[in-house]
C-alpha positions in Angstrom: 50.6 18.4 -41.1 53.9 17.0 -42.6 57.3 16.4 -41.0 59.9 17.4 -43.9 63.2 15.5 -44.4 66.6 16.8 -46.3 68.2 13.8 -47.8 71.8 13.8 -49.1 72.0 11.9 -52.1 75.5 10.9 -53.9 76.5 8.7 -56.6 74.9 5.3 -55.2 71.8 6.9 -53.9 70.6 8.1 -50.5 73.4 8.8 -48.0 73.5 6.2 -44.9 73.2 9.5 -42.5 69.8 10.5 -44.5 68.6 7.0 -43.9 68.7 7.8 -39.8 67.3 11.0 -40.1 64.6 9.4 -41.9 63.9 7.0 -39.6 63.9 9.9 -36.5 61.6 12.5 -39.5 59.0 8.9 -39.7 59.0 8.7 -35.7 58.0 12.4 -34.7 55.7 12.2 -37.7 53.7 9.2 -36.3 53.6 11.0 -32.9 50.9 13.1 -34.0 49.6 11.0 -36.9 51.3 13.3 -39.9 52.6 12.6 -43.0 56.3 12.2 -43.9 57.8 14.0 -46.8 61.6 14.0 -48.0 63.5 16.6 -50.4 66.6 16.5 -52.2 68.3 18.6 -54.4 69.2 17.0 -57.9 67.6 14.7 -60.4 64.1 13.2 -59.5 65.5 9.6 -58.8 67.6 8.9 -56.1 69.5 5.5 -57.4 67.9 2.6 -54.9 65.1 5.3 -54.3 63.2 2.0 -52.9 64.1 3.7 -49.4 61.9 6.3 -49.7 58.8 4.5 -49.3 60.5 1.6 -47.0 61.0 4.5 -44.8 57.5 5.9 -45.3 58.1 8.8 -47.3 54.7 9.4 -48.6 55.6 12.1 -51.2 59.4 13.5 -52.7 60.5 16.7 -53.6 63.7 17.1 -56.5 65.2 20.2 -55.7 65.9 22.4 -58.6 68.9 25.2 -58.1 70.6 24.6 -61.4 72.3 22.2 -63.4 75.3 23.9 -63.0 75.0 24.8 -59.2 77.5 22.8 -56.8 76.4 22.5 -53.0 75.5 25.8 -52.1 74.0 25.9 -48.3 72.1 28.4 -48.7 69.9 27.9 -51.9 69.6 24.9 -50.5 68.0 26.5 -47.0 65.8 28.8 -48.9 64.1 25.9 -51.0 63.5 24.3 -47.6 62.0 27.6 -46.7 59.9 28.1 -50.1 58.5 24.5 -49.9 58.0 25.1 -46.2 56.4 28.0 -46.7 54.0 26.1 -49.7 52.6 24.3 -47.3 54.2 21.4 -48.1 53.1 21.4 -51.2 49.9 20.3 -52.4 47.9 18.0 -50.5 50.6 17.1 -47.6 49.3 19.9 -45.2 51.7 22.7 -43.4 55.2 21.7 -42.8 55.2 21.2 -38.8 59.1 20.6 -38.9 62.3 20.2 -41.2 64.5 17.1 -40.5 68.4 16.8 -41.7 71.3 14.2 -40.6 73.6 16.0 -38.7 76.1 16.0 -41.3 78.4 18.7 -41.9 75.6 20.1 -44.7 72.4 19.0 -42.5 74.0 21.3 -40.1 74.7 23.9 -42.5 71.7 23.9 -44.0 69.7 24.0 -41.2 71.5 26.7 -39.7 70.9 28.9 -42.9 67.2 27.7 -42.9 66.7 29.2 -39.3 68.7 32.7 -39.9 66.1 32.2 -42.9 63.1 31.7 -41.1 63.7 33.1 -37.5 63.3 29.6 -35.9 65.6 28.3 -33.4 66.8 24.8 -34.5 68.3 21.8 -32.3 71.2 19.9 -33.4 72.2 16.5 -32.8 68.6 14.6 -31.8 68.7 11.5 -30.9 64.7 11.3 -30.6 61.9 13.8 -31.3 58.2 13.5 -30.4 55.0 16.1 -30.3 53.8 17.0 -27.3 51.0 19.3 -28.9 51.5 21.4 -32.2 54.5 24.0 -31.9 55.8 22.1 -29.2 58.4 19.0 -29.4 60.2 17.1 -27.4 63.6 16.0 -27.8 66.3 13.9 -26.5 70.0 15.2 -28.0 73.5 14.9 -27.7 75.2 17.4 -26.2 79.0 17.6 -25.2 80.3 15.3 -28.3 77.5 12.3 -26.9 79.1 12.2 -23.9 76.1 13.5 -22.4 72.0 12.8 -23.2 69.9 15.6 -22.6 66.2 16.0 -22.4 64.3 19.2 -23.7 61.4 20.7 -25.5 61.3 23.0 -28.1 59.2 25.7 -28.6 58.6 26.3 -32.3 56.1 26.7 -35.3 58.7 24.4 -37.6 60.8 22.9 -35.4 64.8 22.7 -37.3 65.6 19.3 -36.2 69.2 17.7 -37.3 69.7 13.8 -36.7 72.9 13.0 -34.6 75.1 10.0 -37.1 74.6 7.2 -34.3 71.0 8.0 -33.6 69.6 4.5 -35.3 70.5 2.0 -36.9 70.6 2.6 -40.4 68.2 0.0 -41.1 65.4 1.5 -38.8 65.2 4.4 -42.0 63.2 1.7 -43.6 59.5 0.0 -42.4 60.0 -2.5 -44.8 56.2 -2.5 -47.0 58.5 -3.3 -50.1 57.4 -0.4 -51.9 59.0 1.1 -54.8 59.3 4.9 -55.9 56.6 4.6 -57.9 54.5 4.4 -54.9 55.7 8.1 -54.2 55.0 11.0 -56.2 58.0 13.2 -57.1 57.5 16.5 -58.3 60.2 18.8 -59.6 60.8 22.0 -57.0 62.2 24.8 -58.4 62.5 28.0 -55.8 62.6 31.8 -56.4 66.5 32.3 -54.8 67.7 35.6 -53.8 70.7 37.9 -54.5 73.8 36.1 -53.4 71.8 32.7 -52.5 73.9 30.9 -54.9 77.5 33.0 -54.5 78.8 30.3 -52.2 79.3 27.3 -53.6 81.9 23.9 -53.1 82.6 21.2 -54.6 83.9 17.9 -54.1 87.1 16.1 -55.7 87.3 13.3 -56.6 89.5 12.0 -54.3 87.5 12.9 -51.8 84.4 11.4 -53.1 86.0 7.7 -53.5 86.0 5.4 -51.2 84.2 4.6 -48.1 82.8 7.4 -45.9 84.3 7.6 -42.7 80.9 9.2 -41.1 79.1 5.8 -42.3 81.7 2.9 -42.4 80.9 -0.2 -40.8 84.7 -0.5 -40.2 87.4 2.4 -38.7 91.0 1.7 -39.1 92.6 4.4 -37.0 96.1 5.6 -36.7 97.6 7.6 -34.3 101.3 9.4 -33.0 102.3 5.4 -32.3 102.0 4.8 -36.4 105.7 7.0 -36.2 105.1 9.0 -39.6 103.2 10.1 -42.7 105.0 6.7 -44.2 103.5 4.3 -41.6 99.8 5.0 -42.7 100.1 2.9 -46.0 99.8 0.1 -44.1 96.8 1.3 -42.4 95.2 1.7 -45.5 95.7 -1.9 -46.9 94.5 -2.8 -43.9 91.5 -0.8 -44.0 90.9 -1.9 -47.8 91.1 -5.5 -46.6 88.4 -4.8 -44.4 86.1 -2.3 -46.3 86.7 0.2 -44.7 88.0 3.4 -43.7 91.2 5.4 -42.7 90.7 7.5 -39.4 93.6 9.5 -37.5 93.7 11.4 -34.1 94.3 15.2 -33.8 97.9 15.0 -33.6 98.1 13.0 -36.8 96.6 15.8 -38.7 98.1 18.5 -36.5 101.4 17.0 -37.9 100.4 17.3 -41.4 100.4 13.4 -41.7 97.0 13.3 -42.6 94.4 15.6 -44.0 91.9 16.9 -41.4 88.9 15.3 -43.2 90.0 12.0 -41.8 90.4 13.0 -37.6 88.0 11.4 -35.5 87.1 12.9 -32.8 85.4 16.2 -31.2 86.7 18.2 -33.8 86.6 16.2 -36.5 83.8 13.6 -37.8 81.8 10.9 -35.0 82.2 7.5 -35.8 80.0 4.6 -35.0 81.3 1.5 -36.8 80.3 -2.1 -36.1 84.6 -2.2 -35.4 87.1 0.8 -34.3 90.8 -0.3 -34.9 92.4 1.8 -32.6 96.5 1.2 -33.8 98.7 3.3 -31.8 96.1 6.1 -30.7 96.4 6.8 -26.5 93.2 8.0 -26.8 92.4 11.4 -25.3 89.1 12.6 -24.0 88.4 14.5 -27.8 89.1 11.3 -29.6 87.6 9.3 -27.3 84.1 11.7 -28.0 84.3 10.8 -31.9 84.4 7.2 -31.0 82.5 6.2 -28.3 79.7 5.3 -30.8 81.8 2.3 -32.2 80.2 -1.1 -31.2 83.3 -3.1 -30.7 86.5 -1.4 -30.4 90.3 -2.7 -30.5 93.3 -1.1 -29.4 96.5 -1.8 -30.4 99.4 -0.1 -28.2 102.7 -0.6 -26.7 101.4 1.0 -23.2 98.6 -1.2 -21.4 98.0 2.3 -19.3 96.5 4.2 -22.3 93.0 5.4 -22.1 92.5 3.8 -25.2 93.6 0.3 -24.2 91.6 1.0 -20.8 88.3 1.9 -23.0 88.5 -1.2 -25.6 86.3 -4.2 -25.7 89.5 -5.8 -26.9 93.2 -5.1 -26.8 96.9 -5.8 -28.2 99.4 -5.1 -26.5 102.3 -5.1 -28.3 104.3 -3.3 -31.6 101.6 -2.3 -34.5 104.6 -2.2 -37.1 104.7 -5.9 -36.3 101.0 -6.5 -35.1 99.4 -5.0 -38.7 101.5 -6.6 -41.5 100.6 -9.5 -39.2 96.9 -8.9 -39.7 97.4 -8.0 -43.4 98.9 -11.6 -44.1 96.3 -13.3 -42.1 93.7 -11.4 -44.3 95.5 -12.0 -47.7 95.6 -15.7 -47.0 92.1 -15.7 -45.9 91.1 -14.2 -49.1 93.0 -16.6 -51.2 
């Protein structure tokens, strides 16, 4: 039997959220003593592709939908299905369950592969065991990770997506040192239906630059205290200074300050940095949800009372139109 992983690939290679889901995929694999497969859709290297057997990926699958096809969900679901339905392809055995990060296209994907298939699909593990073929136990997040919830699913391929602060990224690998020519690629190209490649999106460039605020090790967030779409420049120095990334709360975007693909919180994209900067953010129970993965987190607030100040590891209280240029100095200096 073989356990068979999605993995997102950009520019730089395999996505940090692929690298967890991985590491989840090589654990319920190992349960039941199975082998570990990954797919991806595009060329058959994967830049650093030296994670794919450092995470025990026994055998890779480059997903063929067209050179000229963006993301399209479901193409993308029904070559899951088709190499599902192979068997795995070749010598791997049946496919006993399809892993994806729980990205916004591990979700998608998934989704479309169950509609596909008629399996039901859990989203959001956080672990994921056999207890005997068809049947799987799982723990996963429910209620934005505020809650941990225990539960078995009943399935012939168990749909399994991989909540962002699952693991560490650095569990995806088992470290033999081996190199992608340990694992055999071969070149998947599946028979797509009418309309399978009709939706389509792309991303800009904008949006592809920079650090991802689903992965980075460091959040700068701003919040209704920054005072306007002006105040966030600072922000982002501050979050360039620090390699990392710009995050607002609701109200930011719900202003128009900011674009929605940078809100943290239950409606927006889960965060779990090694540092949350919390500048000027009160911090409401649905930001507090996107969050609450975050290792060490600051606040930075006028009001000691704020929920956010109440929840840091660390606070400043006191002006962040004085407290950040602050910072900024401090960091220039350092640099220099």
């Amino acid at each position: 039997m073989t356990v068979l992983c999605l993995v997102e690939v950009d520019a730089d290679g395999i996505r940090d959220p692929s690298l967890r889901a991985l590491a989840v995929a090589r654990a319920l694999a190992e349960s039941a003593g199975e082998d570990l497969a990954a797919a991806w859709v595009g060329a058959e290297t994967v830049g650093d592709s030296g994670w794919l057997a450092f995470a025990g990926v026994g055998r890779g699958y480059a997903i063929d939908v067209g050179a000229d096809a963006g993301y399209a969900p479901v193409a993308w679901a029904r070559a899951l299905a088709g190499l599902a339905a192979a068997d795995g392809g070749d010598e791997s055995g049946p496919v006993s369950a399809v892993v994806a990060a729980a990205t916004d296209r591990g979700n998608e994907v998934l989704a479309h592969l169950g509609a596909i298939t008629g399996q039901p699909m859990a989203a959001n593990c956080v672990s994921a065991s056999w207890i005997e073929p068809g049947r799987c136990q799982l723990v996963r997040q429910r209620w934005a990770g505020s809650l941990l919830e225990d539960a078995v699913l009943d399935s012939p391929v168990a749909l399994l997506t991989v909540a962002a602060d699952a693991v560490p990224a650095e569990a995806g690998a088992t470290g033999d040192g081996g190199r992608l020519a340990d694992v055999p690629v071969s070149r998947y190209e599946p028979v797509l239906a009418d309309g399978d490649l009709l939706v389509q999106a792309t991303e800009s460039a904008d949006r592809r630059a920079g650090v991802s605020l689903a992965t980075a090790r460091v959040v700068v967030g701003g919040g209704r205290g920054v005072g306007g779409p002006e105040g966030f420049t600072m922000l982002e120095e501050l979050a360039d200074l620090l390699g990392g990334a710009l995050g607002v709360s609701r109200v930011v975007t719900s202003q128009g300050w900011r674009p929605h693909r940078q809100q943290v919180g239950q409606t927006g994209t889960k965060i779990s940095p090694e540092l949350y900067l919390a500048c000027g953010i009160s911090g409401a129970i649905q930001h507090m949800a996107g969050c609450q993965g975050a290792k060490t987190i600051v606040a930075i607030n006028t009001d000691p009372d704020a929920p956010m100040v109440a929840k840091a590891d660390y606070a400043v209280i006191g002006d962040l139109h004085q407290v950040i240029p602050a910072l900024i100095e401090a960091l220039r200096e350092r640099r220099t």
